[in-house]
N, C-alpha and C positions, 0 to 999 in steps of 0.2 A: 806782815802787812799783806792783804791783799789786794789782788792784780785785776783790778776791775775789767780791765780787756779783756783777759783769757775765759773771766764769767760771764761778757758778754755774748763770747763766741759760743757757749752750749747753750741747747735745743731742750725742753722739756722730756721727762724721760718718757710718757706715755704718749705723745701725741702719734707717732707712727701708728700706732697699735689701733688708736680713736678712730684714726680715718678710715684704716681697714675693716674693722669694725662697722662703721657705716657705708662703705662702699658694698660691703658684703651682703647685710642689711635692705640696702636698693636694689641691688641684682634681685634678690631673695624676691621682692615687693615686685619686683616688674615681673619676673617667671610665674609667681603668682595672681598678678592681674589677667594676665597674659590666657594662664590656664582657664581663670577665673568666665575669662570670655571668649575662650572657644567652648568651654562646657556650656556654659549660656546659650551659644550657638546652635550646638549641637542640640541639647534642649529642644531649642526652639524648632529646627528640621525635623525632628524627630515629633513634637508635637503636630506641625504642619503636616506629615508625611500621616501620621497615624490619620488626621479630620481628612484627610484625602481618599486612604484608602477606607473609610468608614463609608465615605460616599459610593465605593463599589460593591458594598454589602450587597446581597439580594435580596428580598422576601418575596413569601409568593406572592403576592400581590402584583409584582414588578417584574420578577421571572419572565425573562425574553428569550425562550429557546425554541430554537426552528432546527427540526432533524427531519431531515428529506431522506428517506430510503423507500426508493422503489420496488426493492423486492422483499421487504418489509419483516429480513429474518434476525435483522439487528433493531428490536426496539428502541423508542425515544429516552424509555425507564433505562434499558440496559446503557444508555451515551451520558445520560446525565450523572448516573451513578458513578460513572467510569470517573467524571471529571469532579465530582464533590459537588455539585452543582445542587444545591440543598436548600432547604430556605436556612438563611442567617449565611450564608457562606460567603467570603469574599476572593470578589475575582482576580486583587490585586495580589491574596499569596498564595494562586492556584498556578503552576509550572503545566501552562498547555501544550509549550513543545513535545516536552516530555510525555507527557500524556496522549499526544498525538502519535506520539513515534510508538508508544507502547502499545496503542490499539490496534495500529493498522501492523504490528508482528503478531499481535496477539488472535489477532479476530481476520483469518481469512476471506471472509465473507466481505471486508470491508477494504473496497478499490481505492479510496480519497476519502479525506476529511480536510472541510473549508473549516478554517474558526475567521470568525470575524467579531472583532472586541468596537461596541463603540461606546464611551465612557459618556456616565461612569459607569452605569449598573447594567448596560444591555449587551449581549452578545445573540451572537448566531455560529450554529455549529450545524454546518452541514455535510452529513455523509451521504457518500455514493458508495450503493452497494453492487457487488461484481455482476454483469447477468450471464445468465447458462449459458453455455453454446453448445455444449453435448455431455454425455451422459460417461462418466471414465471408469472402468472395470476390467481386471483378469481374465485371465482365461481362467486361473485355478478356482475351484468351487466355495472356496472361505474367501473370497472377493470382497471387500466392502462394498455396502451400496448404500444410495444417496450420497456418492460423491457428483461433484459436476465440475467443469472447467471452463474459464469464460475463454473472450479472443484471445488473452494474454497468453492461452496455455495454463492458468493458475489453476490449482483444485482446492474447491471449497465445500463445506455442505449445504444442500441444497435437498430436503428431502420433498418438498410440497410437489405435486405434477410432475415428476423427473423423467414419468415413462414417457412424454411426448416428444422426448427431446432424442436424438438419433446418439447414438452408443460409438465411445473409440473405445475399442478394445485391444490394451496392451497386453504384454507376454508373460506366463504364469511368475516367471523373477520377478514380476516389478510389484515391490510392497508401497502401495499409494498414500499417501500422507496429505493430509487439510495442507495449505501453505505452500506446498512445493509446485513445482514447476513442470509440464510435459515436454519433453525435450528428442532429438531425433525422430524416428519415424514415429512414434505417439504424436509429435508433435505434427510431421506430414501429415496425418488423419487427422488431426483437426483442423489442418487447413482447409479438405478436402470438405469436410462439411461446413464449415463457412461458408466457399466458394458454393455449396450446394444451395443454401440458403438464398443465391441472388434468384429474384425473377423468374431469368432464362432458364436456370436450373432446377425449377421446381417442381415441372412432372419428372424428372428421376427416384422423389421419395428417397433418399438416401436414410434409410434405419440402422444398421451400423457400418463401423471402419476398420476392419482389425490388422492391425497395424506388427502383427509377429512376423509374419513372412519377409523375407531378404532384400529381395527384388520388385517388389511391389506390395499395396493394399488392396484385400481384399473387398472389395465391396459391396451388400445385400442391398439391393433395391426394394422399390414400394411393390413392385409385381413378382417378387421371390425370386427374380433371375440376380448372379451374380458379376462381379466385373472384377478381374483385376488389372488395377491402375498403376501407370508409373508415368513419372515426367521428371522433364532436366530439373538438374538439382531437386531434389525431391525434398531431402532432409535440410533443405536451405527457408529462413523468412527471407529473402528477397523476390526485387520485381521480375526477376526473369523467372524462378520458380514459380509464381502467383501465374504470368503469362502462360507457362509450357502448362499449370493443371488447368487453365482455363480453355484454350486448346483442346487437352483430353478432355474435358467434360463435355465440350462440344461437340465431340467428333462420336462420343458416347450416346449423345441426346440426338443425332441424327441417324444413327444407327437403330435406335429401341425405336424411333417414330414408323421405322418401315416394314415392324413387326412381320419380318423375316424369319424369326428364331421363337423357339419354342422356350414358356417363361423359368423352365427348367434349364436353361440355358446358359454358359458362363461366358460373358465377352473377355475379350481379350483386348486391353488398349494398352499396351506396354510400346509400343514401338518396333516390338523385337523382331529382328529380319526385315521389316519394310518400314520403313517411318511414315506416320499418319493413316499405318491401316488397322484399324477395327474389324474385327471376326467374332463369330459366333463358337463356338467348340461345346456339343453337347453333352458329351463324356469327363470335360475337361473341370470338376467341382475342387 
């Protein structure tokens, strides 16, 4: 006889299995919608993003580049090339940092580079090129030349006109290289014609600075007479160095006015044994 209770109490044998089954099934359906609409998404950004950078294409037509170089030894052909700046090119996957930092290691000549992006298609890129301050060369006879070096000390090439520009001349050791820097007493010599270049200072004619000697720079004036110079802190960029060589040069340009000495002549403005006297020494080359 059967126990109708006891067949009441069991459970279908497949139902657990059903539900899992379908639970699985929905998880499954939802990761899948799920995916279904961030790919959509992204899709969609990715279309949006492309109609966007389409609109920073360039053609020539619409090419807006302005390159400013005053001393005009970095063309406008050589900057746009640098940067891909081509017709059909776009601005949005051109890396200007990057290209900015590579120019200005790459191209001595080149002081600053502005970029200015205004969207979508227009830019401006403007370079400042370094300007000469004097003329940098050896004493040893395989010297390079047409190097130049502006305020900074920097040497770069500069061959156009370089004869008008007054000479430092460093020490037969020193191998000159575009990019680097004039440091120590090279770099006191080209203080030294800086400070010549003001105003006050410009009947001295300062033609070169040679900067080998220990104790001082030699210096060849515009009347063939020589000087050699020293002042506080010499080998310093600071303002009390700038102060002590303007001093000396003063005390130089009062001295040559009272054409006392003969143009064969070599002053002395060191300070040495009396501070603030300037002499003449005819013998002394």
């Amino acid at each position: 006889m059967t126990d109708t209770r006891r067949n009441s109490r069991l459970k279908p044998v497949g139902e657990p299995r059903h539900r899992k089954t379908i639970l699985a099934l929905s998880i499954l359906g939802t990761i899948l919608a799920a995916a279904l609409m961030v790919w959509g998404l992204v899709k969609t950004f990715d279309s949006l993003r492309h109609m966007t950078n389409e609109q920073c294409r360039v053609n020539d037509a619409d090419l807006d580049v302005v390159v400013v170089t005053p001393g005009r030894m970095v063309t406008p052909e050589a900057v746009t090339h640098h940067f891909g700046l081509t017709n059909g090119a776009n601005l949005a996957e051109i890396d200007f940092v990057t290209l900015r930092e590579n120019m200005l290691k790459r191209i001595p000549n080149v002081r600053d580079l502005r970029i200015e992006r205004r969207q979508p298609n227009r830019i401006t890129l403007e370079v400042m090129e370094r300007e000469p301050m004097a003329r940098v060369a050896g004493t040893a006879k395989n010297s390079p030349s047409g190097l130049m070096a502006d305020s900074e000390g920097v040497i770069f090439f500069f061959p156009r006109s370089a004869a008008t520009f007054p000479v430092v001349r460093t020490g037969p050791e020193t191998r000159l290289k575009p990019g680097e820097r004039l440091t120590g007493r090279a770099a006191a010599a080209l203080q030294l014609v800086e400070m010549a270049a003001l105003p006050e200072f410009l009947p001295l004619n300062v033609q070169e600075v040679n900067a080998t000697h220990k104790d001082y720079v030699l210096v060849t004036l515009g009347n063939y007479s020589r000087a050699k110079i020293a002042w506080d802190r010499m080998d310093e960029n600071s303002h009390q160095s700038r102060e002590s060589l303007k001093r000396q040069l003063s005390r130089l340009a009062k001295a040559l006015a009272t054409n006392l000495a003969s143009p064969t002549a070599t002053w002395i403005v060191t300070d040495h044994g009396t501070p603030g006297r300037v002499y003449a020494a005819e013998n002394d080359r």
